[in-house]
C-alpha positions in Angstrom: -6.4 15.0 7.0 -2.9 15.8 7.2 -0.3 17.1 4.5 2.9 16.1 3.4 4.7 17.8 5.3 2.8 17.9 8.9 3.1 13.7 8.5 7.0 14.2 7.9 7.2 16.1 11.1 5.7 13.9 12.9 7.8 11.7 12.3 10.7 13.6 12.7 10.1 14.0 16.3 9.3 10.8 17.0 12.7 10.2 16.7 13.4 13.7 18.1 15.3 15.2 14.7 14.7 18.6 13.8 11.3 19.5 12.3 10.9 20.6 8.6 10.1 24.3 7.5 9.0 23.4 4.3 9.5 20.5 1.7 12.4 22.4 0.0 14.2 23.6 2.8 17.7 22.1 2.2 18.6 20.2 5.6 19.4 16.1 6.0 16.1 15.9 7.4 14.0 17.4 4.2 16.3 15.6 2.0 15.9 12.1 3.6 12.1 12.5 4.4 11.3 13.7 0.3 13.2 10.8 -0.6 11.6 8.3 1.3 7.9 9.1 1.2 6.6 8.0 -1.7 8.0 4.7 -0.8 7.1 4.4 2.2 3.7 5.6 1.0 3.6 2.4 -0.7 4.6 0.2 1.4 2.0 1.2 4.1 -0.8 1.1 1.0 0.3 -2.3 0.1 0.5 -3.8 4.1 -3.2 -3.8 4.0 -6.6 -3.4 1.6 -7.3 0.2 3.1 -11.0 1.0 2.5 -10.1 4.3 0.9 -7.4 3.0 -1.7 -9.6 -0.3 -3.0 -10.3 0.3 -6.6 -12.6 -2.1 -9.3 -11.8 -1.9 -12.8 -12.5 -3.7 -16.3 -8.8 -4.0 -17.6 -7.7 -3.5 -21.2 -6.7 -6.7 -23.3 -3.2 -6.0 -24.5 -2.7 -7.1 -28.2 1.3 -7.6 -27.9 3.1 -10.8 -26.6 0.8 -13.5 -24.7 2.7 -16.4 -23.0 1.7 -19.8 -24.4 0.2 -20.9 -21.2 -2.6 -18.1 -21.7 -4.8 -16.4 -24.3 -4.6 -12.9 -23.0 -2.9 -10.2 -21.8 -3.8 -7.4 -19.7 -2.4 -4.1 -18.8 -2.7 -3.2 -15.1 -3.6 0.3 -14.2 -0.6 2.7 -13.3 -2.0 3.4 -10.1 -2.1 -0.6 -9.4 -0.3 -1.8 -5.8 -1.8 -4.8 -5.2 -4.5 -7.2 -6.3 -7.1 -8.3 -3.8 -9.1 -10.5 -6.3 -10.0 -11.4 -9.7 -13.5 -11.3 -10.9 -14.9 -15.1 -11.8 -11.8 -16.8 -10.4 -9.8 -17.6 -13.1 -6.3 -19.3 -13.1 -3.9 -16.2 -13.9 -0.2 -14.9 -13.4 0.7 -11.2 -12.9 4.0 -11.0 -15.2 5.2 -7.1 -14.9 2.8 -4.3 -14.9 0.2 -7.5 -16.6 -2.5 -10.2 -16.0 -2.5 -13.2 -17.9 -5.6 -15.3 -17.9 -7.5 -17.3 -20.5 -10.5 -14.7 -19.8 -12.2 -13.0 -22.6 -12.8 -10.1 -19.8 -10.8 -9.0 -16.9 -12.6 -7.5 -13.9 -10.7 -6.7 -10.9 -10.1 -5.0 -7.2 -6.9 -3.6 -6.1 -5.3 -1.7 -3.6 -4.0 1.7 -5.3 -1.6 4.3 -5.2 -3.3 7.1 -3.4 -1.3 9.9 -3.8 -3.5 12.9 -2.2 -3.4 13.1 1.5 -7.1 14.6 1.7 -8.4 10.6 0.4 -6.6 9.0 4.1 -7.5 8.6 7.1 -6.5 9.3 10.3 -5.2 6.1 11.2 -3.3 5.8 7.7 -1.9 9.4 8.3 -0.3 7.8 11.8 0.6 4.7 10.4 2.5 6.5 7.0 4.4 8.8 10.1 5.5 5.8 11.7 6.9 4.5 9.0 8.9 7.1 8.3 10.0 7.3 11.3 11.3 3.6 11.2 13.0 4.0 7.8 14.3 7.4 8.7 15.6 6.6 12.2 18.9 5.2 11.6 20.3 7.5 8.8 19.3 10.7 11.5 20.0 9.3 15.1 23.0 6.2 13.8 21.3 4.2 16.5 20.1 0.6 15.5 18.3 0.4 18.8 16.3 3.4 17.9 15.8 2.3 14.4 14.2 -1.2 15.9 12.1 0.4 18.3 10.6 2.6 15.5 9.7 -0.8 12.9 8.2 -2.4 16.4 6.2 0.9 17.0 5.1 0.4 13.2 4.1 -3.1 13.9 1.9 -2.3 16.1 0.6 0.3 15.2 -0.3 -1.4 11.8 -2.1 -4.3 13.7 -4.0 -1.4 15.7 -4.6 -0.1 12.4 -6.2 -3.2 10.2 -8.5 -4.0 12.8 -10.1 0.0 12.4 -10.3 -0.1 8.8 -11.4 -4.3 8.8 -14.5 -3.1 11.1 -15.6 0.2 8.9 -17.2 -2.6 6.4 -17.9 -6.0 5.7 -14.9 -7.6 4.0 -15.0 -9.3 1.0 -14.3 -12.9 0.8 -10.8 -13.1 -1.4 -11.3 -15.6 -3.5 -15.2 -15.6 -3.4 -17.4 -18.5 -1.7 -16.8 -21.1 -4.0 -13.1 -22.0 -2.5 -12.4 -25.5 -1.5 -11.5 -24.0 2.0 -14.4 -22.2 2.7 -16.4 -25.6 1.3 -14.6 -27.5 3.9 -15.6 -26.0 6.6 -19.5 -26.6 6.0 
């Protein structure tokens, strides 16, 4: 997949600035781009449950302050973006970087921060370029229209995008099958 730096170029010239030589090479468009990818690595990681980025783990019970509405506290993972469920369906509350539940154990899935390029696929690699693009476009080009165009392009592009990764798998039912909204409809 690509690097760093070939996604930062394509972005670049989809809002026809000047190409990068390397990460470090001193011009608006390095210093912008640098600035702006690890957030807008996020932000595309956390606009949808990417197949390569969902993560289960067992959480550790944190022994410091617990709300009185709960029994425990749990410490989310550092790479942690964005939960997709909760094991067992418990009533809980994400306060900071913690879960608190009444659970004894605390399984979950999330979406996390994949940092290395080599784990992403193409689509994500397109999408991350686009968004770049979009948050990059007024700051280089001082044109709103152009800056508009590129978040429509990333629209798009992340609809295109879902329904790729959606249909690599089955998904997983968010909430499991014991909802009263899946109930309903039997």
């Amino acid at each position: 997949m690509a690097g760093q730096i070939e996604i930062i170029n394509v972005a670049l010239s989809r809002i026809g600035a000047n190409e990068l030589t390397s990460l470090d090479d001193g011009t608006a468009e390095q210093k912008l781009a640098v600035n702006l990818w690890s957030i807008a690595r996020r932000a595309c990681l956390r606009d949808h449950p990417w197949n390569f980025a969902i993560r289960d783990i067992e959480l550790n019970q944190v022994s410091e302050y617990v709300p009185f509405e709960f029994q425990y506290r749990y410490q989310l993972p550092s790479d942690y973006l964005r939960l997709l469920q909760l094991y067992g369906n418990p009533v809980f509350k994400i306060q900071g970087r913690a879960i608190l539940t009444n659970e004894r154990t605390c399984k979950i899935k999330y979406v996390s921060d994949v940092v290395d390029s080599s784990e992403w696929d193409a689509s994500f690699d397109d999408l991350l370029a686009q968004r770049l693009a979009a948050d990059m476009a007024y700051a280089l080009t001082k044109s709103q229209a152009t800056a508009d165009s590129m978040f429509a392009i990333y629209d798009r592009k992340l609809k295109s995008a879902r329904h790729i990764d959606s249909s690599e798998d089955v998904q997983d039912m968010v909430g499991g099958a014991s909802s009263v909204y899946v109930g309903a409809r039997n």
